[in-house]
C-alpha positions, -999 to +999 in steps of 0.1 A: -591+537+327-575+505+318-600+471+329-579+448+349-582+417+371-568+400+398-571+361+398-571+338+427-571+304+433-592+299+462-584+266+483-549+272+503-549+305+488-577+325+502-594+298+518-576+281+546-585+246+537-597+223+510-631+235+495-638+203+477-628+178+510-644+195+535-672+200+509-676+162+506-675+151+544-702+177+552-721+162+524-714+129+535-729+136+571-761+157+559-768+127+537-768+104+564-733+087+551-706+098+572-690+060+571-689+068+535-664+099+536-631+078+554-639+051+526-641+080+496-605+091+509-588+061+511-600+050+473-581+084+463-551+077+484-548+043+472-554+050+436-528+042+408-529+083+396-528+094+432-501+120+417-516+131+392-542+161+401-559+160+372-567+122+373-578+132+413-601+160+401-617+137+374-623+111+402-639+136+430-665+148+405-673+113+393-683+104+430-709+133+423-731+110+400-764+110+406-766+139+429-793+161+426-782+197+417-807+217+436-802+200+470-758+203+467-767+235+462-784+241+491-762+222+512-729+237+498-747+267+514-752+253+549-718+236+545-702+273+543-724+285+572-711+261+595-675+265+584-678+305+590-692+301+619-672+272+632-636+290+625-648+330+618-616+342+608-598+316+609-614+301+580-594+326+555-559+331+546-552+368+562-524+375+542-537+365+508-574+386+515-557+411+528-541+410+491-572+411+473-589+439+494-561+462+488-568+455+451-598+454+450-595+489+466-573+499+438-598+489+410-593+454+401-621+433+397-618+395+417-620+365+400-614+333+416-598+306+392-604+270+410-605+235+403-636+232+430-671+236+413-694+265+411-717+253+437-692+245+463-676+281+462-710+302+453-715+311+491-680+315+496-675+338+471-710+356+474-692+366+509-662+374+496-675+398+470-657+386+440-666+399+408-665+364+387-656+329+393-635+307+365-641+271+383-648+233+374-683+233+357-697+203+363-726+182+330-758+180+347-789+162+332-818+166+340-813+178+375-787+158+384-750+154+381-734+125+355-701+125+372-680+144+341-667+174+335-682+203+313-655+218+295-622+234+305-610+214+337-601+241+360-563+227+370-529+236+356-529+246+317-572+246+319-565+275+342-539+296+318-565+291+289-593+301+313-577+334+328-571+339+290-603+339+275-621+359+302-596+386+299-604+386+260-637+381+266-637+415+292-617+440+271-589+428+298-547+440+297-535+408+315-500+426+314-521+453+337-535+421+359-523+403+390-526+366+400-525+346+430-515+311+440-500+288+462-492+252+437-470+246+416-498+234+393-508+270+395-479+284+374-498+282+341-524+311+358-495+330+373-475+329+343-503+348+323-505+381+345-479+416+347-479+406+388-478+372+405-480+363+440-476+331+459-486+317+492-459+299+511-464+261+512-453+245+480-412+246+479-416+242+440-436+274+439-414+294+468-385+282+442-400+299+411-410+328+432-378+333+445-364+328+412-388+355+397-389+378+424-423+370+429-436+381+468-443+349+488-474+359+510-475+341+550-500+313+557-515+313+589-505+292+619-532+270+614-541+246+585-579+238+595-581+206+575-546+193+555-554+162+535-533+137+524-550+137+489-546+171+469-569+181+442 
C-alpha cells in the first residue's frame, strides 16, 4: 500500500483562531502581565515589516527570550484546556476537520505544517490525533528560550522544503498526498501535494483555488479571536 500524508496548517485552518496570539495573552495573564499583551500587539502593528510574516514570526519568538521551557510547556497545556473548554466546538474549523477525519479514515497519516512552535500546538494536536507535526522549532539553552529560530522557519517556502523532506524522509508519494491551507503564504505547501484544499478567507488563495480547481472548504460563522497582526 502506497504511504501517504495529508498536511495541514493549523491556525485558521483547523483551528479557529490564532494559536500563537491567543497563546501569548494567556501567557501574559498566568505570568501576572496581562498589561504586557496590548503593549506586545501594538509593537507588531506598528513595526516597519508589519507585512512581512516572516519578519512578524521572527519578532513573536524573540519576545520568548528568557522563558523557561518546562513551565511554557506546562502552561501551553492549561492554555489549550481553557480554550476547549471555553468554546468546545467552536474552537475548530468543522469543515476543515471534518477533511482530515475522512482522511484519516482513508489511510493518510496527519501532519500539521505551522509557523506556531511545538509547545504551543503539542496539546492541540495530542487531541487531534495527528501523526507528526512540521512546526517552528524554537534554540533553547539551558532550559530556556534565546529568542531565535532553530532551523527551517515554518512560513511560506520553509513549509514547501519541510513537507518535502519528511515525505523523503517517510518513503512518502507526495503526488499520492493532500494538503491544506487557508494563506496565500501557504501555496509553497499546497503546491507540493497530488490534492490541495483551501479554507475560504484569503481572496488571493480563493483566486488560485478557483484558478486550479482546488475545493474551497466553509469557515465557520465565528472567528473566536481575528487579529490585526498575522503571523
Amino acid at each position: 500500500m502506497t504511504r501517504k500524508a495529508a498536511f495541514f496548517d493549523v491556525d485558521n485552518t483547523l483551528l479557529n483562531l490564532k494559536s500563537m496570539f491567543s497563546f501569548q495573552q494567556y501567557y501574559y495573564a498566568r505570568t501576572g502581565s496581562s498589561e504586557a499583551y496590548p503593549a506586545f500587539v501594538q509593537m507588531l502593528q506598528e513595526h516597519p515589516q508589519r507585512h512581512d510574516r516572516q519578519a512578524l514570526n521572527r519578532l513573536f519568538y524573540q519576545s520568548f527570550s528568557g522563558r523557561s521551557q518546562s513551565v511554557l510547556r506546562a502552561i501551553a497545556e492549561a492554555w489549550f484546556a481553557h480554550q476547549l473548554g471555553e468554546y468546545g466546538e467552536a474552537l475548530w474549523i468543522g469543515s476543515a476537520l471534518t477533511l482530515a477525519k475522512r482522511l484519516r479514515a482513508e489511510g493518510y497519516q496527519l501532519v500539521a505544517v505551522s509557523g506556531s512552535s511545538h509547545e504551543i500546538l503539542a496539546p492541540l494536536l495530542r487531541h487531534l490525533a495527528f501523526d507528526a507535526c512540521l512546526a517552528t522549532t524554537l534554540e533553547v539553552r539551558d532550559g530556556f528560550y534565546t529568542g531565535q529560530i532553530d532551523g527551517l522557519q515554518m512560513i511560506g517556502d520553509g513549509k514547501g522544503v519541510a513537507v518535502r523532506q519528511y515525505a523523503a524522509e517517510q518513503g512518502i508519494d507526495l503526488a499520492a498526498c493532500v494538503a491544506c491551507g487557508d494563506h496565500i503564504t501557504d501555496l509553497p505547501m499546497l503546491f507540493q501535494t497530488g490534492r490541495a484544499f483551501v479554507v475560504e478567507g484569503d481572496p488571493a488563495l480563493e483566486e488560485v483555488a478557483r484558478q486550479r480547481d482546488w475545493p474551497v472548504l466553509a469557515l465557520n460563522s465565528q472567528d473566536l479571536a481575528a487579529e490585526a497582526v498575522h503571523v
